[in-house]
C-alpha positions in Angstrom: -11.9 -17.9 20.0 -13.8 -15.1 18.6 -16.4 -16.6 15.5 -17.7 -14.2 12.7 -19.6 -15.0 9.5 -17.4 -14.7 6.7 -17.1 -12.3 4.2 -19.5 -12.7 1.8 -18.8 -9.9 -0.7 -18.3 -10.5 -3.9 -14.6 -10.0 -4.5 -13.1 -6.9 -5.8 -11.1 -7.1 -9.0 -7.2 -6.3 -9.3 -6.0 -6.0 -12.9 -2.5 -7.7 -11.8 0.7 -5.7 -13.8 1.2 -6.7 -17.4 4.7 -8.1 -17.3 6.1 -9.5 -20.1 8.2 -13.0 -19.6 11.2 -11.7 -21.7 12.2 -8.2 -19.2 15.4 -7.7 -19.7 18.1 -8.3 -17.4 20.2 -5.1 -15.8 22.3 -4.0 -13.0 22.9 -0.2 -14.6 19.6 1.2 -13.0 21.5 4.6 -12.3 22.2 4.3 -15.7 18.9 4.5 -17.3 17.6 7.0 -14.9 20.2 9.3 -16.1 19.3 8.6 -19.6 15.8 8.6 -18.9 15.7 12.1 -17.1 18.3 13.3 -20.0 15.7 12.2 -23.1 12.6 12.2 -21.1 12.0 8.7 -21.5 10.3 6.4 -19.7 11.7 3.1 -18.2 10.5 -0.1 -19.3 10.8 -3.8 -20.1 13.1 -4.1 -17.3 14.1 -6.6 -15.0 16.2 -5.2 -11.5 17.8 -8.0 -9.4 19.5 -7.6 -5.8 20.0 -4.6 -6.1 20.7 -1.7 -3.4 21.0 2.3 -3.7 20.4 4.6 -0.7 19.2 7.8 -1.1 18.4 7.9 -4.6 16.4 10.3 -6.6 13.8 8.3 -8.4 11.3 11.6 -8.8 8.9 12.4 -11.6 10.4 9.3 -13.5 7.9 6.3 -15.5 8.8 3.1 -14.7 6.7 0.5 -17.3 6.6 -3.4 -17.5 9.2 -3.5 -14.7 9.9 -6.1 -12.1 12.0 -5.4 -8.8 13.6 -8.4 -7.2 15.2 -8.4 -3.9 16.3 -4.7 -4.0 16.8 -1.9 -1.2 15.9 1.1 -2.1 16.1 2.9 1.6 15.7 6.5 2.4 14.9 7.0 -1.6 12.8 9.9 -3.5 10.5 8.4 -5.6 8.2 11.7 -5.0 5.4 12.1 -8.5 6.6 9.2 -9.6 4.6 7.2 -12.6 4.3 3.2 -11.9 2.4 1.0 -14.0 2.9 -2.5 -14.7 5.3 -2.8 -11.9 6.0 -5.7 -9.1 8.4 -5.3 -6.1 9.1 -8.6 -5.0 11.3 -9.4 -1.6 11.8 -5.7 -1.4 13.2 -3.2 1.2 11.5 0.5 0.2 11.6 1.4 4.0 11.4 5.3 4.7 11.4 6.3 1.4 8.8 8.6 -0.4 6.1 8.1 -3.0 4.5 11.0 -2.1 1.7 12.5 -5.3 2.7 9.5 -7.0 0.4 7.6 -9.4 0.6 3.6 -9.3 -1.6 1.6 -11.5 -1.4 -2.1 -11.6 1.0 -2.3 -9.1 2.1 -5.3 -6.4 3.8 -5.9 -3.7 5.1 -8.8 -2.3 6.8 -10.3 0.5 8.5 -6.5 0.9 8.9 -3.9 3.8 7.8 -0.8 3.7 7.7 0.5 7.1 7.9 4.9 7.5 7.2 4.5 4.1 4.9 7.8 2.3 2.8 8.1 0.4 1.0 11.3 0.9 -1.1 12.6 -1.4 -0.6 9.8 -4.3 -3.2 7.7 -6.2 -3.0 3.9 -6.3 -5.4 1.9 -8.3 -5.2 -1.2 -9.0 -3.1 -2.5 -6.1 -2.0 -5.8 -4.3 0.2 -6.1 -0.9 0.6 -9.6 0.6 3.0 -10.5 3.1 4.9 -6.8 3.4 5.6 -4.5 6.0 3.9 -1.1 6.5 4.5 0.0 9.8 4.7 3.7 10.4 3.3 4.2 6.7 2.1 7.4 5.6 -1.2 7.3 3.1 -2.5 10.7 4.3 -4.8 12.6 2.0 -4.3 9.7 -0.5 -6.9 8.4 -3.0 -7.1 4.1 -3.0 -9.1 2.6 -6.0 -9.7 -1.3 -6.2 -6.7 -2.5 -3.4 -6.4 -6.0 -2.1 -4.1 -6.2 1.3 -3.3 -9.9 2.3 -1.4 -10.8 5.6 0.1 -7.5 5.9 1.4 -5.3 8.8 -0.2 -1.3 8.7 0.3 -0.9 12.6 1.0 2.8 13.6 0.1 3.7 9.7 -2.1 6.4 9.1 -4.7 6.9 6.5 -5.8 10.0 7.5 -8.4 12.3 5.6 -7.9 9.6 2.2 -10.9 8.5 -0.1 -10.9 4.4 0.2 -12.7 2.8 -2.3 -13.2 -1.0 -3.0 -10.3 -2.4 -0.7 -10.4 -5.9 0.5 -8.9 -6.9 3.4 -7.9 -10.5 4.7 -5.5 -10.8 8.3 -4.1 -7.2 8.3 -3.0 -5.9 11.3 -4.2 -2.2 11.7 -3.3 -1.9 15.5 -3.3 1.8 16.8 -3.5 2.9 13.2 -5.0 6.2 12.0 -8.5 6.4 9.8 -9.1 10.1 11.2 -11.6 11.7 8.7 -11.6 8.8 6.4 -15.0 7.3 5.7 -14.9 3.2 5.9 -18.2 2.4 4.2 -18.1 -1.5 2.7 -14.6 -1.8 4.6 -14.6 -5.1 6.1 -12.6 -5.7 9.1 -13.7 -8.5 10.0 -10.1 -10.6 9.5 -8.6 -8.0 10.3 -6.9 -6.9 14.0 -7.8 -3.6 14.8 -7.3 -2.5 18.4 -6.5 1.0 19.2 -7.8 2.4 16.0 -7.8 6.0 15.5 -11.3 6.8 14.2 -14.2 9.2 14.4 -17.8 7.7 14.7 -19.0 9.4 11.7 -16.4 7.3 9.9 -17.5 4.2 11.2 -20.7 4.4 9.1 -21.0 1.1 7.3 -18.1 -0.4 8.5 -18.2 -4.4 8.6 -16.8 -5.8 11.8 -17.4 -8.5 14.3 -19.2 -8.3 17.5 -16.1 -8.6 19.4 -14.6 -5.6 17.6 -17.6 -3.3 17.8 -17.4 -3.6 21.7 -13.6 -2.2 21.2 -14.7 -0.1 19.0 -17.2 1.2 21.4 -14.8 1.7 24.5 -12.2 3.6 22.1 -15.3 6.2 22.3 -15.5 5.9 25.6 -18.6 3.4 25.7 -19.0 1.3 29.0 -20.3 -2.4 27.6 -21.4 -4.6 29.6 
């Protein structure tokens, strides 16, 4: 079994999403994004449960104080979209797009996400535990103050993004992508990262065990011994 010290770092802090316990119930989501787009409104207070649209068009709309429970929401646009104050719990968000979104205290939880992008967006203020991200697109995206807990990112690329204060604990970043992403402070070190796609430059700082710096080394054609 491979042994490491553990993380000492002090840990980062997450302002979680400011819900309020008295959402209000609704099934009419297509509903009040038509009234929303028609006013220029934004959608809040709001509490979504089971369920499923396919395809939607969620683009350039506000969601505030909102909690998704058990919904699909496959193949959807949620393209410049404004989140804050929002949790997807038991959620299926798979290949849809986020892309030059901005999400601000934001979670989610137990949900799938996999081909899901988010190219170009900003997310501060972020927590993922137990969810799905295979395939995931967070190219050229900016990360501020993320906390990823027991979470599958293999194949998902982070390419040429700004990372800052992200804590990590058993994510699996197999044959992912950190091509021209710096990884200063990023620690690794619970973390299962075989095949990763990165540049030595990048590596700078990086925490990681003994074990995965010798993998780490051959993936830049290093012979250890």
């Amino acid at each position: 079994m491979n042994r490491y010290t553990p993380n000492t770092q002090k840990p980062i802090k997450i302002d979680k999403p400011n819900l309020s316990p008295d959402l209000e119930t609704t099934d009419d989501l297509p509903g009040l994004i038509r009234l929303a787009r028609e006013d220029e409104t934004e959608i809040e207070n709001q509490h979504f449960k089971e369920l499923a649209l396919m395809e939607a068009d969620f683009s350039r709309l506000s969601f505030r104080n909102c909690l998704f429970e058990n919904c699909e929401f496959c193949d959807c646009c949620f393209d410049r979209i404004d989140l804050r104050d929002v949790r997807f719990q038991s959620c299926n968000l798979s290949n849809s797009s986020f892309a030059e979104g901005f999400l601000n205290r934001c979670e989610f939880l137990s949900s799938k996400l996999i081909g899901t992008d988010f190219y170009q967006a900003q997310l501060q203020n972020i927590r993922l535990s137990a969810c799905s991200f295979q395939y995931a697109n967070f190219s050229q995206t900016k990360i501020r103050e993320m906390c990823i807990s027991e979470s599958d990112f293999r194949h998902a690329s982070f390419s040429e993004s700004r990372l800052i204060k992200i804590e990590l604990d058993g994510v699996n970043f197999t044959e992912a992508s950190f091509f021209k992403t710096a990884l200063k402070d990023l620690d690794f070190t619970t973390s299962q990262i075989e095949g990763l796609i990165v540049s030595i430059e990048d590596l700078r700082g990086t925490v990681v065990t003994l074990y995965q710096a010798a993998q780490l080394a051959r993936l830049m054609g290093l012979i250890v011994k």
